[in-house]
SEZAMAR-938409 format. One record per residue (C-alpha): residue number from 1; x, y negated, z negated; chain. Coordinates in steps of 0.05 Angstrom, whole numbers, plus 5000, padded with zeros to 4 digits. Example, Ala and Ser with C-alpha at 12.3 -4.5 7.8 and 13.67 -1.06 7.14 Angstrom:
BEGIN
    i     u     v     w  ch
    1  5246  5090  4844   A
    2  5273  5021  4857   A
END
This chain:
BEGIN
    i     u     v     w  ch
    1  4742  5201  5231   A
    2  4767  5133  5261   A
    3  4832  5107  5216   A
    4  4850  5032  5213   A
    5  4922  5020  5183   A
    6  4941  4952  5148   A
    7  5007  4931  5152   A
    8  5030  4865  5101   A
    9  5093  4847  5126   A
   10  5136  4785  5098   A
   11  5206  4774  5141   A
   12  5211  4850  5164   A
   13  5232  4827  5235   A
   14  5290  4890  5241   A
   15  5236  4941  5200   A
   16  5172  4932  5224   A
   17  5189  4962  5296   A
   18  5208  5021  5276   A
   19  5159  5030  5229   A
   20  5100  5017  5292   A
   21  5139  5068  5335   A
   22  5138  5118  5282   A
   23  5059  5120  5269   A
   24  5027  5186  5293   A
   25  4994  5187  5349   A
   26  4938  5226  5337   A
   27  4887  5207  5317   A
   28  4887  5146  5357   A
   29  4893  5085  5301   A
   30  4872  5014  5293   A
   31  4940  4975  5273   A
   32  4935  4911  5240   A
   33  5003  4872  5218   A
   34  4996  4823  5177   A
   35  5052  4768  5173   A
   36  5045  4738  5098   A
   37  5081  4667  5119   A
   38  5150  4701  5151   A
   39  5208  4657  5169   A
   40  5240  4712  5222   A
   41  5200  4733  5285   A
   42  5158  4785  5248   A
   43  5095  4761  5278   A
   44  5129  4756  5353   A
   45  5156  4835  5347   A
   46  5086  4852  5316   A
   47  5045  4825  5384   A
   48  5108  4856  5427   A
   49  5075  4926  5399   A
   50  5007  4911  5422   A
   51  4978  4917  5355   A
   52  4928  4866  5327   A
   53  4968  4809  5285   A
   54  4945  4754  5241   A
   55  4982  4699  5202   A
   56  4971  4692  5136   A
   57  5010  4636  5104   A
   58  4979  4641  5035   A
   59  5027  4685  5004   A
   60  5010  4749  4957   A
   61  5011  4823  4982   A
   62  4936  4831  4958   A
   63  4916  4765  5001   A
   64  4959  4801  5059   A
   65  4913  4862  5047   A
   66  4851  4818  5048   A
   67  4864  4784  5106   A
   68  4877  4859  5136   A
   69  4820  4886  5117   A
   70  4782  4824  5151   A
   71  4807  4849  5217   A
   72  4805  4922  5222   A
   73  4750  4958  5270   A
   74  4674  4950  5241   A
   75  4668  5029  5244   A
   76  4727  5052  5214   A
   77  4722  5105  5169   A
   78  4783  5097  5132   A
   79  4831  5049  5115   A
   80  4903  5056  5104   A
   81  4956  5013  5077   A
   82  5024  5015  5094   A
   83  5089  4966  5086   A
   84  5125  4945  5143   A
   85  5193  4949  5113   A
   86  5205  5023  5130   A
   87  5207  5052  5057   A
   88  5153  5095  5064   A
   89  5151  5150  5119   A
   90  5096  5130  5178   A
   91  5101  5211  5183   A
   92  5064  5227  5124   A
   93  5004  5203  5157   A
   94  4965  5264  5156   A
   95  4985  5287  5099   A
   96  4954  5223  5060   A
   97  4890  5239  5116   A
   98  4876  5304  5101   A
   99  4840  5304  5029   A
  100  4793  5257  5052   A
  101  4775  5293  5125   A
  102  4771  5363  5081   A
  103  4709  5320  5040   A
  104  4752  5328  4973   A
  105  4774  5251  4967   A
  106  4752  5184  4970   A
  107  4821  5150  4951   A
  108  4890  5185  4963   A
  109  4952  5153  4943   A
  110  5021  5171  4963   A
  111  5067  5190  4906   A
  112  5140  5181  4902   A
  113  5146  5212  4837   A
  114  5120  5275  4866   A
  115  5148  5274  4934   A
  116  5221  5258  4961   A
  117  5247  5189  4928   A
  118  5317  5178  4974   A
  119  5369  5155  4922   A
  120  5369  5084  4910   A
  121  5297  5075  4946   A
  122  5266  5059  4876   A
  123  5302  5010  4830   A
  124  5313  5031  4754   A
  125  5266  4973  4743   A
  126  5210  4995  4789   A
  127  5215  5071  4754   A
  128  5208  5041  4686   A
  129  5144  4997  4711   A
  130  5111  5043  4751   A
  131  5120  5098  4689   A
  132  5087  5044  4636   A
  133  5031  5030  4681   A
  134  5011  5090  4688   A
  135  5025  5109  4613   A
  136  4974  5055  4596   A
  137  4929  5080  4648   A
  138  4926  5152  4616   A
  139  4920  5128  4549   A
  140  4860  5077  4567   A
  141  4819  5132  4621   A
  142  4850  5195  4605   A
  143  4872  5203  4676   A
  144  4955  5211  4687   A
  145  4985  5181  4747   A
  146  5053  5191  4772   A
  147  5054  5130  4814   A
  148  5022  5072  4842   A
  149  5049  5077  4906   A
  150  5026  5028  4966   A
  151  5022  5086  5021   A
  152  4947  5097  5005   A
  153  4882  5118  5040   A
  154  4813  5102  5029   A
  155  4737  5120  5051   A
  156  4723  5045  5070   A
  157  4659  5062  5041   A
  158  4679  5073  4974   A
  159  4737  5012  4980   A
  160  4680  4954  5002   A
  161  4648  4956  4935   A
  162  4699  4952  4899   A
  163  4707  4884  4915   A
  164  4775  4873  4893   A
  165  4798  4808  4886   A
  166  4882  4812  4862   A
  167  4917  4772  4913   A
  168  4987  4793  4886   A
  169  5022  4848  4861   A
  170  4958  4878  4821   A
  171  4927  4891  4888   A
  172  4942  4975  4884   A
  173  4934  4974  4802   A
  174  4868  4940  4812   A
  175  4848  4998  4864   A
  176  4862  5047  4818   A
  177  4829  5016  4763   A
  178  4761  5004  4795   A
  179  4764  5068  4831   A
  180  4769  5106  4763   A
  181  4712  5056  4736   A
  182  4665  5080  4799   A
  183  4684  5159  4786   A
  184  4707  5155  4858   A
  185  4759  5216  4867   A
  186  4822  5200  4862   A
  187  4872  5244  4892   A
  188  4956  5244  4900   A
  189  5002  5279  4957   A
  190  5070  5276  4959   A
  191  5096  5229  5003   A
  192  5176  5212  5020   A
  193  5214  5150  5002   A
  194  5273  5117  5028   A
  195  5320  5052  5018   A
  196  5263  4994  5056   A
  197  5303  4953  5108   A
  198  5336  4887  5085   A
  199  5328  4866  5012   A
  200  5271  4879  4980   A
  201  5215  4819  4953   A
  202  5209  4853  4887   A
  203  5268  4889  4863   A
  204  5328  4852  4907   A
  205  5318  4792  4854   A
  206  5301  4790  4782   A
  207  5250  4742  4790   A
  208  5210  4784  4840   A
  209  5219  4843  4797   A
  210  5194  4797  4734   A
  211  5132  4778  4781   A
  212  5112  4837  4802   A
  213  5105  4873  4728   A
  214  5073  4810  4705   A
  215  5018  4821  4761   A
  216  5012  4895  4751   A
  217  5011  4897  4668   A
  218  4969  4843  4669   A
  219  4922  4872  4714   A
  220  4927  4939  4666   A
  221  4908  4891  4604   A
  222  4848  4859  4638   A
  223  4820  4931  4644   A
  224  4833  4949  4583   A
END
C-alpha cells in the first residue's frame, strides 16, 4: 500500500521540521508540504528535508489540500493529511493506516475527543465548534462524530470522486459530508493532541476562530 502525506503549512518555519523528522519510516512515504503564501522560510526548511514542496499563494487550507493532492505520486493508494504545526503526533501514523490496510475502511479520521487532547491543545472555542458540528451531523445522517479532526486517511480511490471543492475551513466537514453521502466507511482511532507550535491561524485570534466556524457550519447547512 503506497502512502502519500499532504502537509498545508502557513508560517510553520520552527514546526514543520520536527514534524518531517518525526514521520515513520516505514512504509516508505510520498511527502508533499505545501506552503499556503508563508512570510517565514517555511518553504526553504520544507526543500532542506528533501520532500516535494509547492507554493501556493492563494490562501485557504482546502486550496492548500488541493494543490497537495495535485502533486502526490499517480499510484498512491492512500492519502493522508497532516498539519505542519506539530499539534498532531506524526507517530500515530499507523494507527490512522491500519483500518484501511485490514480492508475495513475507506476514510479514517483521527479523533482528539477520543484520544489524548494535551491541556490547552484545543481552545474552549474549537471544543464548542467541533461538538455542534458534529451534533448537526448526527441529527441530519444519524451518524455521531466525536471530531473532525485534520489527521485523516483516505483510499484515494474513494477521495477522487468526491470531488470536493471547499477551499477553506469546510475542507474536512465537506469530506465527511460526502463520504457519508457515498456510504463510504467511515471510521475513527484515537489519535494524540498537543499545544501546535507558535500561535495558531484559527483560535490565536477571534477573527480566525469566527472564520473558521463560519466555513465549517456553513458547510454543515449546505448539506443539510
Amino acid at each position: 500500500m503506497k502512502v502519500s502525506v499532504v502537509i498545508p503549512a502557513y508560517n510553520e518555519e520552527q514546526a514543520l521540521p520536527q514534524v518531517l523528522r518525526e514521520l515513520p519510516r516505514r512504509p516508505p512515504l510520498d511527502v508533499v508540504v505545501v506552503d499556503n503564501g508563508s512570510t517565514d522560510r517555511t518553504f526553504v526548511v520544507a526543500q532542506a528535508a528533501r520532500v516535494k514542496v509547492a507554493f501556493e499563494p492563494r490562501r485557504g487550507y482546502g486550496q492548500a489540500c488541493q494543490t497537495g493532492l495535485h502533486m502526490v505520486d499517480q499510484d498512491s493508494d492512500v492519502i493522508v493529511f497532516l498539519d505542519g504545526d506539530h499539534s498532531d503526533f506524526p507517530e500515530d501514523l499507523p494507527a490512522l493506516l491500519a483500518p484501511i490496510e485490514r480492508g475495513e475502511a475507506d476514510l479514517v479520521i483521527g479523533s482528539r475527543m477520543m484520544g489524548q487532547a494535551q491541556p490547552g491543545s484545543l481552545a474552549p472555542q474549537q471544543r464548542f465548534g467541533n461538538w455542534l458540528a458534529c451534533r448537526l451531523i448526527a441529527l441530519r445522517f444519524g451518524r455521531r462524530f466525536s471530531d473532525l479532526g485534520p489527521f485523516r486517511a483516505i483510499r484515494r480511490s474513494a477521495l477522487e470522486p468526491l470531488a470536493l471543492r471547499d477551499r477553506g475551513f469546510g475542507w474536512n466537514v465537506e469530506m465527511q459530508l460526502k463520504a457519508l453521502k457515498a456510504r463510504l466507511r467511515i471510521v475513527e482511532v484515537p489519535v494524540r493532541y498537543r499545544p501546535r507550535v507558535g500561535q495558531s491561524k484559527i483560535s490565536g485570534t477571534m477573527l480566525g476562530s469566527v472564520r473558521a466556524a463560519l466555513g465549517i457550519l456553513g458547510m454543515v447547512a449546505r448539506h443539510w
